[in-house]
Biotite code that builds the C-alpha atoms (Angstrom):
import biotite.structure as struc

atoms = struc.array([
    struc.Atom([0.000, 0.000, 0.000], chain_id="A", res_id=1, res_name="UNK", atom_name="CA", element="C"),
    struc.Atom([2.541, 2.470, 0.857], chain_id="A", res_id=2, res_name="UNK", atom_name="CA", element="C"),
    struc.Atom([4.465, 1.900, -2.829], chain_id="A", res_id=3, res_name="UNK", atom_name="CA", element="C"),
    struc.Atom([0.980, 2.840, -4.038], chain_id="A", res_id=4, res_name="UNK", atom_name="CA", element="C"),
    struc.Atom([0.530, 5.969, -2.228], chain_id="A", res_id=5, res_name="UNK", atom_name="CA", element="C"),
    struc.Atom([4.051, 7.042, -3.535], chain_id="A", res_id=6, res_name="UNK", atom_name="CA", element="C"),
    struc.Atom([3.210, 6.262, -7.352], chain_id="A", res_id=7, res_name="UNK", atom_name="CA", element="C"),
    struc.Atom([-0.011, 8.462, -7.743], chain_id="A", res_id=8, res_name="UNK", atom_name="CA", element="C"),
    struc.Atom([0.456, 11.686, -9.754], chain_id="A", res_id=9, res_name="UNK", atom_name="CA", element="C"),
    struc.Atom([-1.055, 14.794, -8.618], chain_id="A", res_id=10, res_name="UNK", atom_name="CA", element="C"),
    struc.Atom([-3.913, 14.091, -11.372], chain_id="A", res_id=11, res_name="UNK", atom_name="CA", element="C"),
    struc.Atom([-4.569, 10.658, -9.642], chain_id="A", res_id=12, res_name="UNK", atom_name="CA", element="C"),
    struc.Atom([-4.820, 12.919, -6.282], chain_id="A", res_id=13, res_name="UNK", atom_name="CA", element="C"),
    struc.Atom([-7.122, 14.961, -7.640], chain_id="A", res_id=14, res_name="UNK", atom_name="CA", element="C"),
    struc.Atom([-9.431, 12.478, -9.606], chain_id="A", res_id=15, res_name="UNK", atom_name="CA", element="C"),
    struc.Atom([-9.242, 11.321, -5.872], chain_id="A", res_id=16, res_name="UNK", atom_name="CA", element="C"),
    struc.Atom([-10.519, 14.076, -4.420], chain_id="A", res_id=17, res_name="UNK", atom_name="CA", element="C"),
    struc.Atom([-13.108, 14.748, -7.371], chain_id="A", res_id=18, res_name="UNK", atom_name="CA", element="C"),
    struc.Atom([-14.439, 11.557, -6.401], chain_id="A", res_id=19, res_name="UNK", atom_name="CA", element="C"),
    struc.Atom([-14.852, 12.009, -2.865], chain_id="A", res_id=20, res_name="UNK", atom_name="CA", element="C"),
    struc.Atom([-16.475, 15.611, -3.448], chain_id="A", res_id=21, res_name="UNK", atom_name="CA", element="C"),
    struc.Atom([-18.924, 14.402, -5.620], chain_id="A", res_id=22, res_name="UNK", atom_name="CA", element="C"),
    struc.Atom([-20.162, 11.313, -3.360], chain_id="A", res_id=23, res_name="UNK", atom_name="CA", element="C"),
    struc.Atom([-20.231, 13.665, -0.343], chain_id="A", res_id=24, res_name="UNK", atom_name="CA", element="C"),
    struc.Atom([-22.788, 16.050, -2.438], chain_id="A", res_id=25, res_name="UNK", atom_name="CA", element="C"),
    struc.Atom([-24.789, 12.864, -3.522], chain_id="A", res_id=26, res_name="UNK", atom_name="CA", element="C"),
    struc.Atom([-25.056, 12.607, 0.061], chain_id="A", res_id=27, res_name="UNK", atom_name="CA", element="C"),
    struc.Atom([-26.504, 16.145, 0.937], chain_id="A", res_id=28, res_name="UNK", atom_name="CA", element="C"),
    struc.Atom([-28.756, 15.831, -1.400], chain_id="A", res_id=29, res_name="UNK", atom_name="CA", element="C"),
    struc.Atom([-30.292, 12.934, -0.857], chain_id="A", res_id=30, res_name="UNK", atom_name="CA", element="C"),
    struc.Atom([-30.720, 14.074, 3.009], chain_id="A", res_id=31, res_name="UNK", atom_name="CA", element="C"),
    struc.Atom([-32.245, 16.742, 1.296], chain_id="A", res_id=32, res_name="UNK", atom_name="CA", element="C"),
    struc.Atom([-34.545, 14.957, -1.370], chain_id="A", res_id=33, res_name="UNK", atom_name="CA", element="C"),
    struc.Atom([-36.053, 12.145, 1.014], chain_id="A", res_id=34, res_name="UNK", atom_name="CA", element="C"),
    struc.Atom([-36.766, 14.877, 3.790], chain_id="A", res_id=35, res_name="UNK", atom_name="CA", element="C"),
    struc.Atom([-40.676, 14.698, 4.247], chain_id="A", res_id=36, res_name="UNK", atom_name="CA", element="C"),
    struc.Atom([-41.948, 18.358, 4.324], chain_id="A", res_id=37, res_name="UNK", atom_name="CA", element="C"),
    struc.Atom([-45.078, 18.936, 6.994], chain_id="A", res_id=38, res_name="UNK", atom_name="CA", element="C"),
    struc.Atom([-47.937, 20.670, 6.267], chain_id="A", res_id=39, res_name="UNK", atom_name="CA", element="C"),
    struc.Atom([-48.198, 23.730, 5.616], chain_id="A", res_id=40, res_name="UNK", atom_name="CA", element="C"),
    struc.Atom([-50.240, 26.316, 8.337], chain_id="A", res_id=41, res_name="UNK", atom_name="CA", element="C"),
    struc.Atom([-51.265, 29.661, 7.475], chain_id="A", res_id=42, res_name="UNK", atom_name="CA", element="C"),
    struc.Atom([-50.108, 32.705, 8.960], chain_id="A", res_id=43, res_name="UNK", atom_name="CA", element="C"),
    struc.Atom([-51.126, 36.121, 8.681], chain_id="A", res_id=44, res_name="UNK", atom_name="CA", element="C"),
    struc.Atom([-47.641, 38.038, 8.212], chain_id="A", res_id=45, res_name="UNK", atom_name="CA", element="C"),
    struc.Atom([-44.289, 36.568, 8.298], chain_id="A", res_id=46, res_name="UNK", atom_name="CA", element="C"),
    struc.Atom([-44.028, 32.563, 9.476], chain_id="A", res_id=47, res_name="UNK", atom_name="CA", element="C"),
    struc.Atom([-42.594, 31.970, 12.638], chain_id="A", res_id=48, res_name="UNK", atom_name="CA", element="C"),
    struc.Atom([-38.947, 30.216, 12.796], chain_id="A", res_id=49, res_name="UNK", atom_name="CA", element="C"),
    struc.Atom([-40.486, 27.405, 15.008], chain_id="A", res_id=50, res_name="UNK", atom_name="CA", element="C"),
    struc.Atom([-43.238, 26.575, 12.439], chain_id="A", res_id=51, res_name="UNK", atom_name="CA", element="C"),
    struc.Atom([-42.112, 22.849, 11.255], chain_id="A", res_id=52, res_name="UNK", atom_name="CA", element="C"),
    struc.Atom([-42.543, 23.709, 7.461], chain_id="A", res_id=53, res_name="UNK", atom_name="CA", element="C"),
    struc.Atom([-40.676, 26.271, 7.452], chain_id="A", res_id=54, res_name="UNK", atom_name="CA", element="C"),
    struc.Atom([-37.565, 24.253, 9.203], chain_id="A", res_id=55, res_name="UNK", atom_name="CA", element="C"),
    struc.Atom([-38.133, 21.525, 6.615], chain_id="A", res_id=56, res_name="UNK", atom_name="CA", element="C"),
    struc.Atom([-37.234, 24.403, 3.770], chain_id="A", res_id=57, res_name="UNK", atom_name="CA", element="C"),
    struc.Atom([-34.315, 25.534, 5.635], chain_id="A", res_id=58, res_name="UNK", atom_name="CA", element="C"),
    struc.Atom([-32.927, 22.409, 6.383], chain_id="A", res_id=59, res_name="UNK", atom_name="CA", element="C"),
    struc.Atom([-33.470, 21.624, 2.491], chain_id="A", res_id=60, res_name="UNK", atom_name="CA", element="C"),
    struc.Atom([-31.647, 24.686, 1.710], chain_id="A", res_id=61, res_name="UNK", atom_name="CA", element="C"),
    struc.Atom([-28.733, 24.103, 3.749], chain_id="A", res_id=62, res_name="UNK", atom_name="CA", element="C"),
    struc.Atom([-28.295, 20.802, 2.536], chain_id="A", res_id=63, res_name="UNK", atom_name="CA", element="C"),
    struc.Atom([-28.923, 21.948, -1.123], chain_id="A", res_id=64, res_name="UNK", atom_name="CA", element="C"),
    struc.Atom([-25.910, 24.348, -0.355], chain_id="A", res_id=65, res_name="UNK", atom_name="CA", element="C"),
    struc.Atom([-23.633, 22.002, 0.882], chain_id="A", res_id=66, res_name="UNK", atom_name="CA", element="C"),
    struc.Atom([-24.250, 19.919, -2.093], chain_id="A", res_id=67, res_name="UNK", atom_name="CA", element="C"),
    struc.Atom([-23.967, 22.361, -4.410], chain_id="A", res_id=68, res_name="UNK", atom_name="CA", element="C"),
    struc.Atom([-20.454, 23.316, -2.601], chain_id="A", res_id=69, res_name="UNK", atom_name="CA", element="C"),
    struc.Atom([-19.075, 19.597, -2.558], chain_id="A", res_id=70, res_name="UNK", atom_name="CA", element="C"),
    struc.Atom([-20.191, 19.246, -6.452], chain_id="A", res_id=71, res_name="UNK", atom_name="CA", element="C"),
    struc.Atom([-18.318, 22.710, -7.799], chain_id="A", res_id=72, res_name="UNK", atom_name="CA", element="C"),
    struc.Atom([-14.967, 21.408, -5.388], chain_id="A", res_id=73, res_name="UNK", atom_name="CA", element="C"),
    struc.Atom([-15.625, 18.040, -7.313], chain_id="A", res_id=74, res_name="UNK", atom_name="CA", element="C"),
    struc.Atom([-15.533, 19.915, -10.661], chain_id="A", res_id=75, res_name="UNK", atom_name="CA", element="C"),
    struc.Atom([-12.803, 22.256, -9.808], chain_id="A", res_id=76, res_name="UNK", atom_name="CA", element="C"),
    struc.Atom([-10.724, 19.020, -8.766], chain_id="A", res_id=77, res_name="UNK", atom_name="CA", element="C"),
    struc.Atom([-11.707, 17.235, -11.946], chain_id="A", res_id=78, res_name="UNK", atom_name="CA", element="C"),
    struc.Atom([-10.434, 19.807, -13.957], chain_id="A", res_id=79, res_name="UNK", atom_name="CA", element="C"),
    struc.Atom([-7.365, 20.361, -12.120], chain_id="A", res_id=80, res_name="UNK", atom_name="CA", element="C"),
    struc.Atom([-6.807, 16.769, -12.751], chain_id="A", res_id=81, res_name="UNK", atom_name="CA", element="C"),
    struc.Atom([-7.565, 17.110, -16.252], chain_id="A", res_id=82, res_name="UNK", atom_name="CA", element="C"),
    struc.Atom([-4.957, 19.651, -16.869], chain_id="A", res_id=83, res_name="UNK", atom_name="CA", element="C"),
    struc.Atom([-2.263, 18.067, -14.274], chain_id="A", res_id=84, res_name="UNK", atom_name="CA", element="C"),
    struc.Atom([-2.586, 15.041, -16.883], chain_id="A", res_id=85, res_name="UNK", atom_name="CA", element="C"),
    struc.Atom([-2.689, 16.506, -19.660], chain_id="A", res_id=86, res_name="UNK", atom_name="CA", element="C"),
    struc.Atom([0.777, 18.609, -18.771], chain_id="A", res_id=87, res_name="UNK", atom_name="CA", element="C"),
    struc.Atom([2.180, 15.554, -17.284], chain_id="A", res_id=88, res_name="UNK", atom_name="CA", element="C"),
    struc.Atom([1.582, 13.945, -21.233], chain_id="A", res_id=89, res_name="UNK", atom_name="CA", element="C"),
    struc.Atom([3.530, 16.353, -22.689], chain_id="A", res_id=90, res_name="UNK", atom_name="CA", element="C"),
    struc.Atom([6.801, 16.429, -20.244], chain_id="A", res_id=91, res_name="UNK", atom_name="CA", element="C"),
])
């Protein structure tokens, strides 16, 4: 394993870490899609932070963002990795 380790190329790193960004925004966002949403309740002016809809958006949101964060790291990485191989080709 170690001999391993020492023979990846920065594009294998990054591929790598491509990788693990993109599973970990799979992850957020399935949180986020199989969340069940409560009913809805009327209020008359703005809705209340405590009201259980309204956390179930929230929470959606926040995990929508951290998805959306985890799959632009996974593209930046993949290009990165693109490039790093492309360069290493030509030396």
């Amino acid at each position: 394993m170690p001999d391993l380790l020492t023979r990846l190329t920065l594009a294998d790193w990054l591929n790598i870490c491509s990788a693990i960004a993109a599973f970990i925004a799979a992850v957020f966002w399935f949180v986020s899609v199989f969340g069940k949403l409560p009913q809805l309740s009327s209020y008359y002016g703005k809705t209340p932070p405590t009201d259980p809809f309204y956390k179930a958006v929230i929470f959606g949101a926040k995990m929508n963002r951290r998805a959306a964060f985890a799959a632009g790291s996974s593209a930046i990485f993949t290009v990165f990795a693109n490039i790093a191989a492309i360069v290493a080709k030509k030396t």
